[in-house]
C-alpha positions as CSV (number, residue, x, y, z in Angstrom):
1,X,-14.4,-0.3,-4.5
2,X,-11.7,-0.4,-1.7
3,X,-14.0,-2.6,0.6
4,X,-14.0,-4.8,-2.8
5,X,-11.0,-5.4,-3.1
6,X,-9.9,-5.5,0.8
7,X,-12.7,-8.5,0.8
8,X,-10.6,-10.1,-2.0
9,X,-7.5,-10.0,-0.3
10,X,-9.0,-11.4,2.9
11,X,-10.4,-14.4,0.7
12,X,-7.1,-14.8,-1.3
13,X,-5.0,-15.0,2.1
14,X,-7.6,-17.3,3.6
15,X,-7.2,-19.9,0.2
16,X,-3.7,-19.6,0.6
17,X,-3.6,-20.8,3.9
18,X,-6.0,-23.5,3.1
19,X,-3.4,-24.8,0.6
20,X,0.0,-25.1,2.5
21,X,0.0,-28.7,3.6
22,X,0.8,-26.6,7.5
23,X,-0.6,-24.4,8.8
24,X,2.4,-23.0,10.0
25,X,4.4,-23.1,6.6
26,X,1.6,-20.3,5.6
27,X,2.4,-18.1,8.4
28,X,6.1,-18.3,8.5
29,X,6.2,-16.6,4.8
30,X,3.9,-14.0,6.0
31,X,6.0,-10.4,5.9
32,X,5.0,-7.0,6.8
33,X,6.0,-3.0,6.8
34,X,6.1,0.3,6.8
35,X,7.3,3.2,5.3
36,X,7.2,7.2,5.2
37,X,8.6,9.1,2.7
38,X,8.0,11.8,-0.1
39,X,5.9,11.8,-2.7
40,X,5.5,14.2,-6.4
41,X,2.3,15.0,-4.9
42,X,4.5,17.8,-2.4
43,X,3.1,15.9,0.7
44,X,4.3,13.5,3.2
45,X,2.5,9.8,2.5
46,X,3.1,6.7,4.8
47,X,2.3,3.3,3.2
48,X,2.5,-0.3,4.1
49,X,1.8,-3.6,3.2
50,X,1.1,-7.4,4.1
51,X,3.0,-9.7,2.0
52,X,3.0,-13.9,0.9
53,X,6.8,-14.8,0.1
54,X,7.9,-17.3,-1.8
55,X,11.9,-18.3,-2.0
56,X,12.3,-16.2,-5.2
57,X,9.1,-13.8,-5.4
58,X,6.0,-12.4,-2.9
59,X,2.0,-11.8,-3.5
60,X,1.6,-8.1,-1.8
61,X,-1.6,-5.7,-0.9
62,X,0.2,-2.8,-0.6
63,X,-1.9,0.7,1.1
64,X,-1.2,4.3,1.2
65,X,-2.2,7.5,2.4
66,X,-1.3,11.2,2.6
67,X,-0.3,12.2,6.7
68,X,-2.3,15.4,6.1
69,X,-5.5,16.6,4.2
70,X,-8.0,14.6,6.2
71,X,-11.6,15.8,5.6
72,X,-14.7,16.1,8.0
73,X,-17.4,13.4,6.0
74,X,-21.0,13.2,7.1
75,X,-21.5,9.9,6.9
76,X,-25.2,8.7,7.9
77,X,-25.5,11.2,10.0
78,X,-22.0,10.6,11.4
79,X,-19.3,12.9,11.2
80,X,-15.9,11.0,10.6
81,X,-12.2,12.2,9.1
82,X,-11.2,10.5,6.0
83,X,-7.6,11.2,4.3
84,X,-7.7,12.8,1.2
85,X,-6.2,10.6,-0.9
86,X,-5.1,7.1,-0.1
87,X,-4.2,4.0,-2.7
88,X,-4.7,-0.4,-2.2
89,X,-3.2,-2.2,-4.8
90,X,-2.1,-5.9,-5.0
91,X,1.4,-6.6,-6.5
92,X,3.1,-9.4,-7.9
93,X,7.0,-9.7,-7.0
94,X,10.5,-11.1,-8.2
95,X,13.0,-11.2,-5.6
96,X,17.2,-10.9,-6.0
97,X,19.0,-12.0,-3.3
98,X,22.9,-9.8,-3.4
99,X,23.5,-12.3,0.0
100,X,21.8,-13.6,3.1
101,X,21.2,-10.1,4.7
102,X,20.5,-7.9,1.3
103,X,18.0,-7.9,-1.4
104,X,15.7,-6.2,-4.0
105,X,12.6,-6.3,-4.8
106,X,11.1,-5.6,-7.8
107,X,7.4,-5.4,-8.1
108,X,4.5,-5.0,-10.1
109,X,0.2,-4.5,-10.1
110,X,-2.8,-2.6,-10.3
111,X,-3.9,-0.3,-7.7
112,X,-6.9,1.8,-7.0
113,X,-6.7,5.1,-5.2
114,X,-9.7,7.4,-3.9
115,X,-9.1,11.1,-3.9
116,X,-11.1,13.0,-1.7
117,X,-11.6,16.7,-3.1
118,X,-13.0,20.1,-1.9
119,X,-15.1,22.3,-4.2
120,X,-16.1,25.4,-3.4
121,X,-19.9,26.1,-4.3
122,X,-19.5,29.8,-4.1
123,X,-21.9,30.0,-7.2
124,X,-25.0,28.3,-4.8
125,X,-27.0,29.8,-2.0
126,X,-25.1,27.7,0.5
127,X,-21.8,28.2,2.3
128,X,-20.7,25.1,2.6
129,X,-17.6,23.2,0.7
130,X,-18.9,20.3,-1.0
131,X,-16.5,17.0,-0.8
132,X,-16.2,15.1,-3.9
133,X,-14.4,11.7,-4.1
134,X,-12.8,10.3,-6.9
135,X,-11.4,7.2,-7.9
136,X,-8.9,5.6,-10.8
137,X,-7.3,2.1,-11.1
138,X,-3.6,2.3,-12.1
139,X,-0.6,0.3,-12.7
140,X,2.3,0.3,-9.7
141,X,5.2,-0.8,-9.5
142,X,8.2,-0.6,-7.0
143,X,12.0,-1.0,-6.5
144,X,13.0,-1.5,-2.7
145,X,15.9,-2.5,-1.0
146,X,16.3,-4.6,2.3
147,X,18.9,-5.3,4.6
148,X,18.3,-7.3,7.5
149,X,20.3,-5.9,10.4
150,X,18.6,-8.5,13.1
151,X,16.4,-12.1,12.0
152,X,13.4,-11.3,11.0
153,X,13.7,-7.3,10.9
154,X,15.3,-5.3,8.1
155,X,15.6,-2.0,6.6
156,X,13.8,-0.8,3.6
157,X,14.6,1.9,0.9
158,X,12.0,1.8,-1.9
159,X,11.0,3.7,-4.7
160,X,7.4,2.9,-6.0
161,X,4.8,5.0,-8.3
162,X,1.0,4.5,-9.2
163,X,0.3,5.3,-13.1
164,X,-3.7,6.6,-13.4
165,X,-5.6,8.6,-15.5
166,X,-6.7,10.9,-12.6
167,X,-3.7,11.5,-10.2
168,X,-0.3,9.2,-10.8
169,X,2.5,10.0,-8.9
170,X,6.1,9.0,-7.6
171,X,7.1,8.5,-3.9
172,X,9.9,7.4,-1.9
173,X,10.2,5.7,1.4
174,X,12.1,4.4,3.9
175,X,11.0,2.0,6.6
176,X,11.1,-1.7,8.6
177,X,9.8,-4.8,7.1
178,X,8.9,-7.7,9.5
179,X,9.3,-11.4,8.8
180,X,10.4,-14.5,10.6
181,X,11.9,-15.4,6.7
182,X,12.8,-12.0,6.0
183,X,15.7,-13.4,3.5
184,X,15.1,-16.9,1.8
């Protein structure tokens, strides 16, 4: 499901570009970050995003992932570390400009996250921990502040949360956004 919708992104970005009348109009409202922070979960998650901006709101695919609780996955024969829990989503945004170097951003969308799990199959004849993953679609939503201290570089406080049936949860961040238009 995340490949699904990492796919659709890539598409959406590429029809996007192929409708600015420049090429370079696209790119210029192209805007990036990231943040660390705290989340309900008790953990430390680090998130980030790749965002369209428009004057007054942005198109964002937002990602996440806890720092710790990476498990071993046999994978094809392949052994490979995957976090244990780690959210896309794709959010819709309205932008409030206070004055050229400081804004908020209020956002909205649906995410999907994947929660990786260990069992313990002590009731079996084996040993070993089985790995069980788990996913939910969700609503998010966010709240972030941004002050541009240098063009095209600011500094973000957010608060953002994912609302699922399996594992919803509250986190906030603090971090650097990129953009050549950071403030329209």
């Amino acid at each position: 499901m995340k490949t699904i919708i990492i796919v659709f992104a890539l598409v959406l970005s590429i029809g996007l570009a192929s409708a600015q009348d420049r090429g370079d109009v696209f790119f210029n409202s192209l805007s990036g970050g990231v943040e660390f922070g705290a989340a309900t979960l008790k953990v430390p998650l680090i998130s980030g995003f790749i965002g369209f901006n428009k004057p007054n709101s942005y198109l964002k695919l937002k990602f996440s992932s806890l720092s710790q609780e990476m498990y071993e996955v046999n994978v094809n024969g392949e052994e490979t570390k995957k976090p244990g829990f780690s959210e896309v989503g794709l959010m819709f945004g309205k932008r409030l400009k206070l004055n050229p170097n400081n804004r908020f951003e209020f956002g909205a969308g649906v995410g999907l996250i994947a929660d990786l799990r260990k069992y313990d199959e002590s009731n079996s004849n084996t040993l070993r921990e089985k790995i069980i993953q788990k996913n939910a679609v969700g609503l998010i939503g966010e709240i972030k502040y941004i002050f541009r201290f240098v063009d095209g570089v600011g500094v973000s406080v957010s608060i953002n949360g994912n609302l699922n049936q399996q594992k919803s949860f509250a986190a906030a961040g603090l971090g650097l956004v990129f953009n050549s238009k950071l403030i329209q």
